[in-house]
C-alpha positions as CSV (number, residue, x, y, z in Angstrom):
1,X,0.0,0.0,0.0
2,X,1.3,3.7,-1.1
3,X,1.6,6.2,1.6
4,X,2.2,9.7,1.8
5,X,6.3,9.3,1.4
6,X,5.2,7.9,-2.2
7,X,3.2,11.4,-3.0
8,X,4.8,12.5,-5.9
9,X,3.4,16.4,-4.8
10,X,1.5,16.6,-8.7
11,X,-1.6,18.3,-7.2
12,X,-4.4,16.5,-8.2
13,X,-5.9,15.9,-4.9
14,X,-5.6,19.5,-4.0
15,X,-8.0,20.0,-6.7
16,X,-11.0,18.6,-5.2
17,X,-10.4,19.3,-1.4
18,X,-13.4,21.9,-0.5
19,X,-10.9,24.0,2.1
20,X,-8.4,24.4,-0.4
21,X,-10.8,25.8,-2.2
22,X,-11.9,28.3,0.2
23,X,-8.5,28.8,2.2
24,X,-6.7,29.2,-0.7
25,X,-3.4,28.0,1.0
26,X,-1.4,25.3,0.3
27,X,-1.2,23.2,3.6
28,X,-4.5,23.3,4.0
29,X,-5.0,21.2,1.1
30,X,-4.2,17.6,0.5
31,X,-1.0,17.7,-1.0
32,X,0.3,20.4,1.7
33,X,-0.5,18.2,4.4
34,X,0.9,15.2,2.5
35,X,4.2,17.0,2.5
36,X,3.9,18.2,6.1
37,X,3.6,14.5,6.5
38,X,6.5,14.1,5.1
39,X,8.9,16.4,7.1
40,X,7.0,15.0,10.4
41,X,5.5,18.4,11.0
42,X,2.2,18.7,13.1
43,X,0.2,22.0,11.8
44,X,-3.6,23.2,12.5
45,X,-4.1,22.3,8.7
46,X,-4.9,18.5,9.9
47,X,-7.4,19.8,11.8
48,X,-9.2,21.3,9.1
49,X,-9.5,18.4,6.9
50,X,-13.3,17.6,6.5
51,X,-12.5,14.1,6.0
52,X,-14.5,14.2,3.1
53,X,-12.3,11.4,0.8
54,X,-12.6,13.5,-2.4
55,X,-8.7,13.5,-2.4
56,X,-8.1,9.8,-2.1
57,X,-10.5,10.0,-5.4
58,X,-8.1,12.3,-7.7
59,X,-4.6,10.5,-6.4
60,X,-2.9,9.0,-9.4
61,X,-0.9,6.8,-6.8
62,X,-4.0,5.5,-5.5
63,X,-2.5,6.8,-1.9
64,X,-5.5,6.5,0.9
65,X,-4.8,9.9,1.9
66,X,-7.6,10.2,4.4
67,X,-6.4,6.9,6.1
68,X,-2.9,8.1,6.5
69,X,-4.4,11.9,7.7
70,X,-6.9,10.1,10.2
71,X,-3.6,7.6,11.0
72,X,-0.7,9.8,11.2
């Protein structure tokens, strides 16, 4: 199974994540938290996260997105 250390940061999910949407800033979206993930930080962008799954939906990796966010 893929996880967020195999995002390759294209985007896609961002694209269908409502808060990006209205935020309008990059670690509020799926791909910024994936690579917050990634450099282990903790940032009131997970918190945010509507846990809505569109994300997982646009992932070209096929990454569960929302499982590693509700995991991690």
């Amino acid at each position: 199974m893929k996880t967020t250390e195999d995002c390759i940061n294209c985007g896609m999910c961002r694209n269908s994540c409502g808060v990006f949407k209205v935020l309008l800033d990059e670690r509020f979206g799926a791909r910024g938290r994936a690579i917050l993930m990634k450099n282990e930080i903790i940032d009131k962008a997970f918190y945010y996260c509507t846990l809505c799954g569109r994300c997982n939906l646009d992932c070209p990796l096929g990454i569960d997105l929302l499982k590693e966010f509700r995991d991690n």
